[in-house]
C-alpha positions as CSV (number, residue, x, y, z in Angstrom):
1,X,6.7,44.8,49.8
2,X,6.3,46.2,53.3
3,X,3.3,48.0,53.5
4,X,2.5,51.3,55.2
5,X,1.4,50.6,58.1
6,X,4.1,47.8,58.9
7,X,6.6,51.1,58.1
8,X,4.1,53.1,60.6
9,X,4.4,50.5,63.3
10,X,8.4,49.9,62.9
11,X,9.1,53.6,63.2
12,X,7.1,53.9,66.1
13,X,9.4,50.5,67.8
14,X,12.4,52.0,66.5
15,X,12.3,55.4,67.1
16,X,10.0,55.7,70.0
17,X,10.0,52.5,71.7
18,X,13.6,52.0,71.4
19,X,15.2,55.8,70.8
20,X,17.4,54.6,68.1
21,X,20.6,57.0,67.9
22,X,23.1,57.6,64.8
23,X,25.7,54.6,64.6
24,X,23.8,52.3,67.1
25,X,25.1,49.1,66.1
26,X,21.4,47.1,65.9
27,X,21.5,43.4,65.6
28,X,18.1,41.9,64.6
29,X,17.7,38.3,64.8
30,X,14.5,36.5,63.2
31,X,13.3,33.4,61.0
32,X,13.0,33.2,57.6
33,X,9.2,32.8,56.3
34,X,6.3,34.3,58.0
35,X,5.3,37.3,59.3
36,X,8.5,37.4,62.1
37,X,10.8,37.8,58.6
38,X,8.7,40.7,57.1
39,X,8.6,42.8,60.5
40,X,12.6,42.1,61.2
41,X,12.6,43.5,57.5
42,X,10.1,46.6,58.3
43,X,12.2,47.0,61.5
44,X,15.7,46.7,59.7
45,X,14.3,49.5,57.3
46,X,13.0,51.6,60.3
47,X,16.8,51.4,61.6
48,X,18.5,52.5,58.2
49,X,16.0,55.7,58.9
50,X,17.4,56.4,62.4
51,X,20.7,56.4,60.7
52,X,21.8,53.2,62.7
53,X,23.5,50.0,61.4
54,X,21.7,47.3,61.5
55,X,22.2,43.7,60.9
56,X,19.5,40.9,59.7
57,X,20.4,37.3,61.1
58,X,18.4,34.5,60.4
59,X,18.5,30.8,62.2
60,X,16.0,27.7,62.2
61,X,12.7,28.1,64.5
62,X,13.2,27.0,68.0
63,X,11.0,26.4,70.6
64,X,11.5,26.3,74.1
65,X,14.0,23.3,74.2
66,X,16.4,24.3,71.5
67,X,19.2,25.9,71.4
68,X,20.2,29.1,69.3
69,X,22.4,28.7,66.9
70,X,25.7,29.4,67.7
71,X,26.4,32.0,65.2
72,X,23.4,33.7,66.7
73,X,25.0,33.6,70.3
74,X,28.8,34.9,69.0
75,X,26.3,38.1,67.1
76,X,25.1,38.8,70.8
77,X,28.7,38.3,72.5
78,X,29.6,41.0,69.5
79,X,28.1,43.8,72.1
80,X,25.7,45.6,70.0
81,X,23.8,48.4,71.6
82,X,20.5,47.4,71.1
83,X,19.1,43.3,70.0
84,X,15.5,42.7,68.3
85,X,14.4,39.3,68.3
86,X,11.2,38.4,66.1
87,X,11.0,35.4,66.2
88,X,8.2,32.6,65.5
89,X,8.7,30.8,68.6
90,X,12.0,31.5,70.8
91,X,15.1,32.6,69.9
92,X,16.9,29.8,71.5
93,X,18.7,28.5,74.8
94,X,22.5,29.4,75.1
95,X,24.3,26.2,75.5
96,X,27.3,27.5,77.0
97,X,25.7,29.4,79.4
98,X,23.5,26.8,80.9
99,X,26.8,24.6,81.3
100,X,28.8,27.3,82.6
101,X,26.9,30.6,83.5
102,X,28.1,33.7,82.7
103,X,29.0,35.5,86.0
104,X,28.3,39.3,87.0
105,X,28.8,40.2,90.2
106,X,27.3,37.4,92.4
107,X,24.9,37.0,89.9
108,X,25.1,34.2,87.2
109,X,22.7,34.1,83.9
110,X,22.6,31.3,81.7
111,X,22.4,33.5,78.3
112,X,25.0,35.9,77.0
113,X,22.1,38.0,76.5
114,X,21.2,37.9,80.2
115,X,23.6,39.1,81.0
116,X,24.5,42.0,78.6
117,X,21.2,42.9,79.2
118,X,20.2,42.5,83.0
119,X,24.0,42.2,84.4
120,X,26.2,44.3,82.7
121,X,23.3,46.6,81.4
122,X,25.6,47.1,78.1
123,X,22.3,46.8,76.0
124,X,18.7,47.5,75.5
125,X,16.4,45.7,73.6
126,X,12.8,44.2,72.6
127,X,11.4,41.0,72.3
128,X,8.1,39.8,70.0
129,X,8.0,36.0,70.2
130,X,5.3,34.5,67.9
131,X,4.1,37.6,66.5
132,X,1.7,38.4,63.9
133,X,1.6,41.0,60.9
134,X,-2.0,41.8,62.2
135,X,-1.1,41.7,66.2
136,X,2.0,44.6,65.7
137,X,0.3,47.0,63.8
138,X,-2.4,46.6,66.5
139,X,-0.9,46.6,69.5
140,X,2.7,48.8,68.8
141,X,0.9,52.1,68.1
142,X,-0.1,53.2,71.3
143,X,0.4,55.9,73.6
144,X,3.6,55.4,75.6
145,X,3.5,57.9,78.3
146,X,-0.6,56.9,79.6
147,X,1.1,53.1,79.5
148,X,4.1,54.0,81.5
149,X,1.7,55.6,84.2
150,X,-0.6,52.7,84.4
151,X,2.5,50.4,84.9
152,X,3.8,52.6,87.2
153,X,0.7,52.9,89.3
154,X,0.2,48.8,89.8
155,X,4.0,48.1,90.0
156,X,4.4,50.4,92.9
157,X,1.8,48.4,94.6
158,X,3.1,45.0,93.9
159,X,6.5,46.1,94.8
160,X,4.9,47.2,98.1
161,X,3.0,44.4,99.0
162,X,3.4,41.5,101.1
163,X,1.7,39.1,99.1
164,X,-1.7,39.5,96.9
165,X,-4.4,37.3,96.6
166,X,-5.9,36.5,93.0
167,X,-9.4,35.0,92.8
168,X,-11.2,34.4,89.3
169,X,-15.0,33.4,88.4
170,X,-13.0,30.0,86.6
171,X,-12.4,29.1,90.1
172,X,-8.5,30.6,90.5
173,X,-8.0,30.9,94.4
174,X,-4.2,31.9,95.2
175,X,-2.5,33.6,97.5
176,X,1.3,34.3,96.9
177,X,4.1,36.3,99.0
178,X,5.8,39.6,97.5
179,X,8.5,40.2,100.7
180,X,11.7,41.3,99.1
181,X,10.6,41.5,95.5
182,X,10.0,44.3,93.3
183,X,8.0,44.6,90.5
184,X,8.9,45.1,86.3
185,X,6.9,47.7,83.8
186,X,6.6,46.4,80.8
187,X,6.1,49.8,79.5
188,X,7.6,50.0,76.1
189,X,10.5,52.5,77.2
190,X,13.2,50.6,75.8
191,X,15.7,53.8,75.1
192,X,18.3,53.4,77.5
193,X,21.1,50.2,78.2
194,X,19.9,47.6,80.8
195,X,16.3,48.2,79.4
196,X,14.1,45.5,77.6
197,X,10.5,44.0,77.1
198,X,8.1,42.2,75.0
199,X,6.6,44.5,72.1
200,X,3.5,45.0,72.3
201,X,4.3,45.8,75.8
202,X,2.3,46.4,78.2
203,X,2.1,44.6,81.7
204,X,3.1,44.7,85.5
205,X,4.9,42.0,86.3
206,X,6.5,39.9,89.6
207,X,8.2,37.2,90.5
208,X,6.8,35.4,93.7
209,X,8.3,34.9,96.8
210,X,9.9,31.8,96.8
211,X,7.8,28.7,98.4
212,X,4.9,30.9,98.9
213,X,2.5,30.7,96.7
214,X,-0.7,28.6,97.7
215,X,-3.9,27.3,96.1
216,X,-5.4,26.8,93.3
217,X,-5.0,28.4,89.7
218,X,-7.8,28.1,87.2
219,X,-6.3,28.7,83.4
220,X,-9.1,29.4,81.3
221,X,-7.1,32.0,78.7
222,X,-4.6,30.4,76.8
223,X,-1.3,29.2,77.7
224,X,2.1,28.7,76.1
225,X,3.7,24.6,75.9
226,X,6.6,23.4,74.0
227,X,3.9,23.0,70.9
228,X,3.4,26.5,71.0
229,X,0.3,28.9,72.4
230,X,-3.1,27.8,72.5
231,X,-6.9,29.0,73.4
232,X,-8.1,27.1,76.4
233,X,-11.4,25.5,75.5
234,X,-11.6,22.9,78.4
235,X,-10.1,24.6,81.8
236,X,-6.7,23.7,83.1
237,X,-6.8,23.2,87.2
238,X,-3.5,23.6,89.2
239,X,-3.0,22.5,92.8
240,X,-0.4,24.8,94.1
241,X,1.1,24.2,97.4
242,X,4.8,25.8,98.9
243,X,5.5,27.6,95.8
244,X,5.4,24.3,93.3
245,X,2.6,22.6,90.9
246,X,1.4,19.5,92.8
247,X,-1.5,17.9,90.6
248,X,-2.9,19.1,87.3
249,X,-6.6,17.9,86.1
250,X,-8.5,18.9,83.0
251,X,-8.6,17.5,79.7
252,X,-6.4,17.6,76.8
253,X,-4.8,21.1,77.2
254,X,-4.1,20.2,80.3
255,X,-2.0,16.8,79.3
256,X,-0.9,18.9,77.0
257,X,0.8,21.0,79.9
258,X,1.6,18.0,81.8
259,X,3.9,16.9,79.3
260,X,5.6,19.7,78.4
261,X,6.9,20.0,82.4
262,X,7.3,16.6,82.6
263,X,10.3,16.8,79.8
264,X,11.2,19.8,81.1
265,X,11.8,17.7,84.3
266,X,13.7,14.7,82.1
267,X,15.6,17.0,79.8
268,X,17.1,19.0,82.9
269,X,18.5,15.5,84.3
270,X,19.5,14.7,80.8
271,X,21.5,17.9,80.8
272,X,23.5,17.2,84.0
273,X,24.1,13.6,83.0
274,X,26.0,15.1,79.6
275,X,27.3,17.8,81.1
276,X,25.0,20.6,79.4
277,X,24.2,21.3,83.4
278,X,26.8,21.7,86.1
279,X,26.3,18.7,88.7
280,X,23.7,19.1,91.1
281,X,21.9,21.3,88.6
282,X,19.8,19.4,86.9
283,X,17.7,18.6,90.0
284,X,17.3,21.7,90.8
285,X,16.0,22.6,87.0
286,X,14.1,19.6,86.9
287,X,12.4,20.6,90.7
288,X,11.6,23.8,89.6
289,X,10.0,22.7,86.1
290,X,6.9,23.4,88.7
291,X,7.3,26.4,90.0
292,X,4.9,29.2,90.0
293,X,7.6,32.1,88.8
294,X,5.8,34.7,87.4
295,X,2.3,36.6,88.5
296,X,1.6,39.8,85.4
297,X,-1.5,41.8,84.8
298,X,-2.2,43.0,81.3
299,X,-2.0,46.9,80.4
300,X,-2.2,47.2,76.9
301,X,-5.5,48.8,76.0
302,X,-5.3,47.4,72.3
303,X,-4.1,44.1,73.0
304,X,-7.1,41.0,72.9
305,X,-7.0,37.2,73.5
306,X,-5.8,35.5,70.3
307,X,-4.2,32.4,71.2
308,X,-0.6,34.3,71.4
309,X,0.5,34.7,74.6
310,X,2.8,37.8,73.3
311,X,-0.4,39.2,72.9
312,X,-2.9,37.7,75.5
313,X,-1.0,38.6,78.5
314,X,-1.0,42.3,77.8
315,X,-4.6,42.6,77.7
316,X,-6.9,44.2,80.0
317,X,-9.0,41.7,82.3
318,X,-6.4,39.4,82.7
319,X,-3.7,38.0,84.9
320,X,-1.1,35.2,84.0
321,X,1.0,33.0,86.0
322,X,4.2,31.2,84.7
323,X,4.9,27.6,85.8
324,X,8.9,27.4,85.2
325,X,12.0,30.1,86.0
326,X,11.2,33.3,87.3
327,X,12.9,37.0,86.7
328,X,14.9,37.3,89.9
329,X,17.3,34.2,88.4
330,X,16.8,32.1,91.9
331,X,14.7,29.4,90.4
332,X,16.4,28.3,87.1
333,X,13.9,26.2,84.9
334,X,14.2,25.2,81.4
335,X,10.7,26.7,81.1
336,X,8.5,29.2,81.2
337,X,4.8,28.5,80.8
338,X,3.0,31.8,80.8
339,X,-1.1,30.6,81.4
340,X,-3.9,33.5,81.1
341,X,-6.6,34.3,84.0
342,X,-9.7,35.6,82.8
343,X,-11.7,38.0,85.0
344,X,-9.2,38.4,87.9
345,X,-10.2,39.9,91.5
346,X,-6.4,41.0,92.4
347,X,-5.9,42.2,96.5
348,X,-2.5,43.4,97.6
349,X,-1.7,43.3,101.5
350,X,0.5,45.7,102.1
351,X,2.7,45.7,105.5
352,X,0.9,48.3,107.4
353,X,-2.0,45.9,107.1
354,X,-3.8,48.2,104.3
355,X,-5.6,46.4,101.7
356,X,-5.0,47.8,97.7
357,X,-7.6,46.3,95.2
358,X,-5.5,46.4,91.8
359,X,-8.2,44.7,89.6
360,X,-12.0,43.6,90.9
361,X,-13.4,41.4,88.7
362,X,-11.4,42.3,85.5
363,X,-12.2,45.8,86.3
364,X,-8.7,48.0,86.9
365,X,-9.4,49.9,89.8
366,X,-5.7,51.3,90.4
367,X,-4.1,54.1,88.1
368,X,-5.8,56.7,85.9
369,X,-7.7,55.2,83.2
């Protein structure tokens, strides 16, 4: 039985989030068990109402490493209008694309779903990895047009910028260049093709400039590994010089997070060596395992820190980095570690030689609220 706030909450992602029209062919990918299976269910439902066709597909849990199952990737290549993933980790690499990526343009992705979404713009979608019952009927019903203004107001600055500086009470002291990036709102307007984003929503996010980013980062949030997502109790410290992790020092969480890059670094040789990875490609995965590829600020005024990262990075008072890939596809990893900053004190630089205080000391100082 799906109760009625679950329906509430689905409507909301279906019909507001995503705009669902009569006849939209909706594929909805999930795992069976758990709270991901009852919300694909509440979401299939909330499609039927729309008047849309959807279809349920279920595959094993993966995690950062696996691969989807095939059947999974030949739904996607089917071209439906809009995907769902709710899943209780990943959905899954694409192992044709990472040995031979799909081309667009003179752009290459390494999932079909890439590039439907981001290349050829033939889809729209949302993704809720790791998920809870309790987390989507929290964090889904909120007002859609005061979140798209607040992302709005901090990605326009980012986008701006030259490079911002991020300093934390945890001892986070970074400085990272912005020239010739621009800046993603997670907003939770999903309604038109080439559209897509994590639900909840609800964050400003960048990729760094490549090679620039400098100093230290403090994570004293949580962070996401291979294991899954986990509260920080003892503080993870990264060195960060020319763009890449150099040393990492803490206690077990940040083993933890050690490992996880360190086979992130063997499996992307592994990949080359049996051709999963085009030659010469699994250094460059591997050397990028390190990378700092991903600076976000958390919008979503309902959103707390649980120990999912779906959910901690939205919420106010934080920033995250990711250690792995980034979102303008010129640093292929086979991860992406999303870590929580607690607290931030965010300064953009913008070229005029203007400085923009976005957050000061957790506090948002940019955008209406």
């Amino acid at each position: 039985m799906i109760d009625q706030s679950l329906k509430e909450s689905a409507h909301i992602a279906a019909a507001e989030v995503l705009k669902l029209k009569q006849k939209e062919q909706v594929l909805i990918i999930t795992n069976p068990g758990g709270d991901a299976e009852i919300i694909a269910r509440a979401l299939y439902d909330a499609a039927l109402d729309c008047s849309s066709f959807p279809v349920l597909i279920f595959q094993p849990v993966k995690t950062q490493f696996d691969f989807a199952e095939q059947a999974v990737i030949a739904a996607i290549q089917s071209k439906p209008q809009v995907v769902i993933s709710i899943s209780r980790e990943k959905l899954g690499k694409d192992r044709q694309g990472i040995a031979d990526p799909y081309k667009f343009g003179e752009d290459e992705y390494d999932h079909i779903f890439h590039l439907l979404l981001y290349g050829e713009k033939g889809c729209r979608s949302f993704w809720s990895p790791s998920t809870s019952l309790e987390s989507f009927n929290r964090t889904v019903p909120i007002d859609y047009s005061a979140l798209g203004r607040h992302c709005k107001s901090v990605s326009d600055i980012l986008s701006a910028a030259e490079s911002v500086r991020v300093t934390a009470p945890g001892g986070t002291d970074i400085t990272i260049g912005l020239r010739g990036r621009t800046a993603n709102a997670d907003d939770g307007n999903f309604s038109e093709p080439g559209k897509g984003g994590n639900l909840p929503a609800g964050e400003s996010f960048i990729s760094p400039e490549k090679e620039t980013a400098c100093g230290t980062i403090v994570f004293d949030g949580s962070i996401s590994l291979n294991s899954g997502d986990i509260l920080i109790k003892h503080p993870i410290h990264c060195n960060v010089q020319n763009g890449f992790v150099t040393d990492i020092t803490g206690k077990s969480e940040a083993q933890a997070l050690l490992e996880t890059i360190n086979r992130a670094e063997q499996d992307a040789l592994d990949y080359e060596k049996d051709g999963r990875l085009r030659k010469s490609q699994g250094t460059e995965y591997a050397q990028n395992a390190r990378h700092i590829g991903e600076l976000g600020i958390g919008l979503n005024p309902a959103a707390m820190i649980t120990g999912s990262m779906l959910e901690d990075e939205k919420a106010f008072r934080t920033c995250h980095f990711a250690v792995g890939h980034n979102y303008d596809n010129d640093a292929p990893a086979l991860i992406h570690l999303d870590g929580l900053v607690k607290e931030p004190t965010i300064v953009a630089f913008l070229p005029d030689g203007k400085t923009v205080v976005i957050e000061q000391d957790g506090e948002l100082i940019v955008g209406d609220y």
